[in-house]
N, C-alpha and C positions, 0 to 999 in steps of 0.2 A: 590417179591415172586419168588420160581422159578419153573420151570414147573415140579419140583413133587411141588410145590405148588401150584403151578399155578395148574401143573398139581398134587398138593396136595388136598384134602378134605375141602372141607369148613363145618366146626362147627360153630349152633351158640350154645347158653349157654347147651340147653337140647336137641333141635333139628339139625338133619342137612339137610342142602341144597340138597337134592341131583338130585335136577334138574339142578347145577352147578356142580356137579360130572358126568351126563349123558354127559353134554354138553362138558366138557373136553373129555370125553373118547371118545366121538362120532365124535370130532373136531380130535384127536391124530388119530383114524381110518382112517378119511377122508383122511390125509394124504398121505396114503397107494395110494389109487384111482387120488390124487392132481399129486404126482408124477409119478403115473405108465404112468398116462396122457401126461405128459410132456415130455415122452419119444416119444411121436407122437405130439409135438409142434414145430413148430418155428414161433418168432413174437416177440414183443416189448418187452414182459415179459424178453427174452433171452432163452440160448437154456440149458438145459438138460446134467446131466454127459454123457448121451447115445441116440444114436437120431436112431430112426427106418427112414430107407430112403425113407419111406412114412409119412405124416403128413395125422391128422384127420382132419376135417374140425368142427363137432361135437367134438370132446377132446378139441378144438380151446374153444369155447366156454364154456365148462365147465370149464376151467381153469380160464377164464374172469371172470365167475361167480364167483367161489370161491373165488379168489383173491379180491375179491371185502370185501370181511368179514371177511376171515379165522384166519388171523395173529391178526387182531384188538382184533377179538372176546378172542382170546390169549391170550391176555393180559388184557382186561377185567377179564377176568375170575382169571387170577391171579391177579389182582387188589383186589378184591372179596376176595380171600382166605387172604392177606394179611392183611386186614380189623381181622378176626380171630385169625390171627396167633399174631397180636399184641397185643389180646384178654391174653393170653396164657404167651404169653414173654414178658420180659426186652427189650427195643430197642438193650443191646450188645447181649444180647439170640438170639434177631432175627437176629442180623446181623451173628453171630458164625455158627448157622443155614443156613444162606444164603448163604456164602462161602462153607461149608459143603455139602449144597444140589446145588449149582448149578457150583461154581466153580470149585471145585473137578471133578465133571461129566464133567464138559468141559473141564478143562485142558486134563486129560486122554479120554475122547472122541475125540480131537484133534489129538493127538497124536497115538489113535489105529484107530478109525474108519471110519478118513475121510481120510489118505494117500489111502487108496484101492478103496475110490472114485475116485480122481485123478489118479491113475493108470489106470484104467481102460477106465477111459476119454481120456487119452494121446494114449493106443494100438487102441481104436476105431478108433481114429483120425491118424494112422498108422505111430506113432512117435516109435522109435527104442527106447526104457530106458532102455534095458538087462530085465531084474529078479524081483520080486517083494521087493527080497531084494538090488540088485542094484539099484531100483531106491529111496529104501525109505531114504538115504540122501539127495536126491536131490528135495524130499519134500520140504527142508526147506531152496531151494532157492530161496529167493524174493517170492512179492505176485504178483497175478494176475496183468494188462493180462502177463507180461513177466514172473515170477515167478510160482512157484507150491504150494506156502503155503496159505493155506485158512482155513475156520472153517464152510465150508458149512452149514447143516442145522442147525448146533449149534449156529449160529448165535444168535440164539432166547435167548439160556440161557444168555451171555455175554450182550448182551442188558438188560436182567431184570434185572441180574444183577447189572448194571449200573446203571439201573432205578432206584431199590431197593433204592441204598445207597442213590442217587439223591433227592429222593421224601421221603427218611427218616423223615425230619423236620417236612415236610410240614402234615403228616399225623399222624405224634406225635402230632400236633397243634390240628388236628382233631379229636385227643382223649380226651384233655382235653373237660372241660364244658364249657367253652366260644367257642371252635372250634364245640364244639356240638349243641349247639345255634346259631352260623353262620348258621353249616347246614341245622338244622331243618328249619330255612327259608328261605332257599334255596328250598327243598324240600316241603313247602311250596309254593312257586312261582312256582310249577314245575307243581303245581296242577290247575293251570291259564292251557286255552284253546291253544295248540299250542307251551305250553312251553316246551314238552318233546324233539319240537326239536332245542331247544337255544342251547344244548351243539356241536351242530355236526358246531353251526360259526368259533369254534378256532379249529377245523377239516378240513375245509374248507380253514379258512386262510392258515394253513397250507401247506397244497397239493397246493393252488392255490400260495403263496409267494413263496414256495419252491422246490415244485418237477420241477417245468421247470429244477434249476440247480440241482438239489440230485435227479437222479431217482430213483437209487432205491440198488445203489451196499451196501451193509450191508458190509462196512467195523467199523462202530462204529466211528472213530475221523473224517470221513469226508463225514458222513451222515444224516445230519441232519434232513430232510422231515423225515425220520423213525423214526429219534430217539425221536422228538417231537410229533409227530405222538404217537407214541406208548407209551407215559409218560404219553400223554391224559388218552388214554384210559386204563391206569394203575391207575390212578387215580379216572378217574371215576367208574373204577369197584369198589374202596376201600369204594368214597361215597356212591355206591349205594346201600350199606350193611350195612350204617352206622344209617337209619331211615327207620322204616317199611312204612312208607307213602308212599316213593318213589315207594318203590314193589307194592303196591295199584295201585298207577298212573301209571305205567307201564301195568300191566293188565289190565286198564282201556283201556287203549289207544293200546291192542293187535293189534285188527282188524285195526283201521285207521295205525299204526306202518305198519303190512304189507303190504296193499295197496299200503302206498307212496313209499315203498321197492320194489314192483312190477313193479310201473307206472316208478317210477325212472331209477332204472335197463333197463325197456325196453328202454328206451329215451338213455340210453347208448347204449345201443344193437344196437338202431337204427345209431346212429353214427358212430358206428364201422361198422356194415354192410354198407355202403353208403360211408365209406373212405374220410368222411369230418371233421375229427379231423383235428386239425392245426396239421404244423409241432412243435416239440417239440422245447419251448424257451420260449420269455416272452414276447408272444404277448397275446391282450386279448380273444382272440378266443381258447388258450390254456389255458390260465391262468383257464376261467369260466369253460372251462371244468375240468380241476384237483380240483374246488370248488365244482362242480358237483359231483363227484365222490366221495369227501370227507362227502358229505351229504347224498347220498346214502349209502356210508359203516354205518356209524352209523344208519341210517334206518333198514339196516339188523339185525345189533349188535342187537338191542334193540328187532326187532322184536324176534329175536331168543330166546334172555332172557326169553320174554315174553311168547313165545312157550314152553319154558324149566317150568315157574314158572307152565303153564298151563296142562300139560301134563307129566312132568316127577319128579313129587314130589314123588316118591316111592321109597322101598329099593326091592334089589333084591340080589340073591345069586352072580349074574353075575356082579354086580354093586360092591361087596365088593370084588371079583377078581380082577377085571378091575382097580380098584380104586391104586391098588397098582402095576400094571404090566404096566401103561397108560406110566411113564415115561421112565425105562428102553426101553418098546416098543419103542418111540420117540427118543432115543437114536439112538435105534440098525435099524430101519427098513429102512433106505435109503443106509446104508451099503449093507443091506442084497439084497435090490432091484435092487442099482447100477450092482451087481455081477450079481446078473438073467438077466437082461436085456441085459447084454451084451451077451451073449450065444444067449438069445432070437431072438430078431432082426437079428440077423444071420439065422432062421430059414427061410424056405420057406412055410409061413401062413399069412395068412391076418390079419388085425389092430386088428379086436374083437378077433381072436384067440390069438394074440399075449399079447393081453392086459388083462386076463381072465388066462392068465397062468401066467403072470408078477405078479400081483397082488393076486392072490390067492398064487403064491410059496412064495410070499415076506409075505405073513403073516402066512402061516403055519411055517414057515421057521424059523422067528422076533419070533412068540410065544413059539417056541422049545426051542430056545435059550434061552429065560426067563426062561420059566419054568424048565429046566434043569442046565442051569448053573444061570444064575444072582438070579436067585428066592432062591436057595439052598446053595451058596457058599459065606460065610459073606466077605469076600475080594470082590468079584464081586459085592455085594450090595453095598458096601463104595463106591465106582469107578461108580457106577450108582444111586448116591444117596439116597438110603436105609436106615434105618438101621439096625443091625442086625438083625439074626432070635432069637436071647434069650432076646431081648427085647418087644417078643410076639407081630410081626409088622403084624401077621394073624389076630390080632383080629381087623375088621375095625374099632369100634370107639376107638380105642387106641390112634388114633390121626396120626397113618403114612397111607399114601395113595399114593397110585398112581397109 
């Protein structure tokens, strides 16, 4: 799926989700605040297009935190929508569609919105590139670290992407009636004491086999911890849609879900404050900890589900805006923030003032831009995966979202 599908609407037959529409739009928001943060980080995560030459101590840790769930829950969520959208189409439907909504936005996201990131990375760091149009061929020499070409926060779409075609089979299987019978008792066993948290083992494996050597660089052919990582949990979103039972036992198991998401988290916390993580590599004192952490993120994942199924089953006027602005938004707002923040941090203002005008200019700024040009102009929706406006894409259950 891709994140208009992801970050797309999930329908089922007569009803929709729209506790999985709050939680995309609310997860695309976050963003806003994940980054403006990171502009007051340095530390393991890595560092930011723009670094304010004071670090928070507080932003430190909310980044810890988020990172802990944000990207997972991503991909869940478009796990989920993909479950629907199979509903709807032919597997070549889906796949025309998935080129269409996620390829396209990346290629041309690529290509316009991340060189101005990089630019502005390179004058903070007081490298001489001439011009904005002088340096933009030299975008596209080599990647990182020696090189300038990358695909920053786009990362995300070319991953689903990949995902998508990848777990194709496996989730056509899961359509048929024998793949439905597998499930159903699966989701049957899920309803056993303790079961909700068997899926977070091959989460676990994961992080703990593989991030000692793949940390974490989202290059796609030579990043595996992520990209298995995140097929999981693409996966899992598409079962979790696929028997009402499961949604049952998830809201059964809200309160204890949160809890172990609490205790967990803090036991992380506590390691990280006390600077007793091993060094990174594949020793077992590293290893348990990246299994650690793998079983916490799905703690959260789920808990949040279970807060979305609990609290945000309604439709709203703001909910059928959002629904379809959530992707372009995703798109356009680390562009737009990159730019503020550099100006910013140049100011003589403290962390909270800095970070309060970064983040509020970066969304008034991201939603002008939508609502004026992408929202209005049928070429700029192609390119931001829309589609047009005489395909009546205002009406939300029409079926386009974002």
């Amino acid at each position: 799926m891709n994140l208009r599908d992801n970050l797309e609407q999930t329908n089922t037959h007569a009803q929709r989700r729209y506790d999985l529409d709050w939680l995309r739009i609310l997860a695309v928001l976050l963003l806003i605040y994940f980054h403006t943060a990171a502009v007051f980080y340095r530390g393991e995560l890595g560092e930011f297009y723009i670094q304010n030459y004071l670090v928070s101590y507080f932003l430190g840790w909310f980044i810890f935190f988020v990172h802990q769930w944000h990207m997972p829950l991503f991909f869940l969520i478009a796990g989920s929508a993909t479950w629907f959208a199979l509903k709807l189409r032919s597997p070549l439907q889906f796949l025309r569609d998935r080129f269409r909504r996620l390829f396209i936005p990346f290629a041309f996201s690529t290509l316009v919105l991340v060189p101005p990131q990089v630019y502005y990375r390179l004058v903070s760091h007081q490298k001489y590139i001439g011009s904005y149009v002088q340096f933009y061929p030299q975008f596209f020499n080599g990647i990182p670290p020696q090189g300038n070409f990358e695909w920053a926060h786009l990362w995300f779409l070319i991953y689903l992407f990949t995902i998508s075609l990848i777990t194709l089979p496996v989730l056509l299987f899961f359509k048929t009636e024998k793949g439905q019978r597998w499930y159903s008792t699966i989701a049957n066993w899920m309803k056993l004491p303790g079961a909700i948290f068997l899926p977070a083992l091959p989460l676990a494996v994961i992080e703990g086999a593989l991030r000692p050597k793949w940390f974490g660089f989202q290059n796609l052919y030579d990043d595996w911890a992520n990209l298995l990582l995140y097929l999981f949990y693409f996966v899992y979103g598409f079962l979790l849609c696929a028997d009402p039972k499961l949604e049952e036992t998830i809201e059964q198991h809200r309160k204890l879900l949160l809890l172990v998401a609490v205790i967990t988290m803090s036991v992380l916390c506590g390691l990280q404050a006390t600077h007793i993580i091993p060094v990174r590599g594949y020793s077992w004192g590293y290893i348990l900890y990246q299994m650690f952490r793998g079983f916490n993120s799905w703690c959260w994942v789920i808990a949040l589900i279970a807060l979305g199924q609990r609290y945000l089953r309604f439709n709203h006027s703001i909910l059928q805006y959002a629904s379809q602005a959530s992707y372009p938004f995703y798109l356009l707002h680390q562009t737009v923030l990159v730019a503020i923040a550099f100006y910013v941090v140049q100011w003589n203002l403290g962390i909270t003032a800095k970070f309060l005008i970064i983040s509020t200019a970066t969304f008034v700024v991201t939603a002008t831009l939508y609502d004026l040009l992408v929202k209005r102009i049928n070429i700029a929706r192609f390119f931001f995966g829309l589609k047009p406006i005489d395909t009546r894409t205002v009406k939300y259950n029409s079926g386009e979202t974002l």
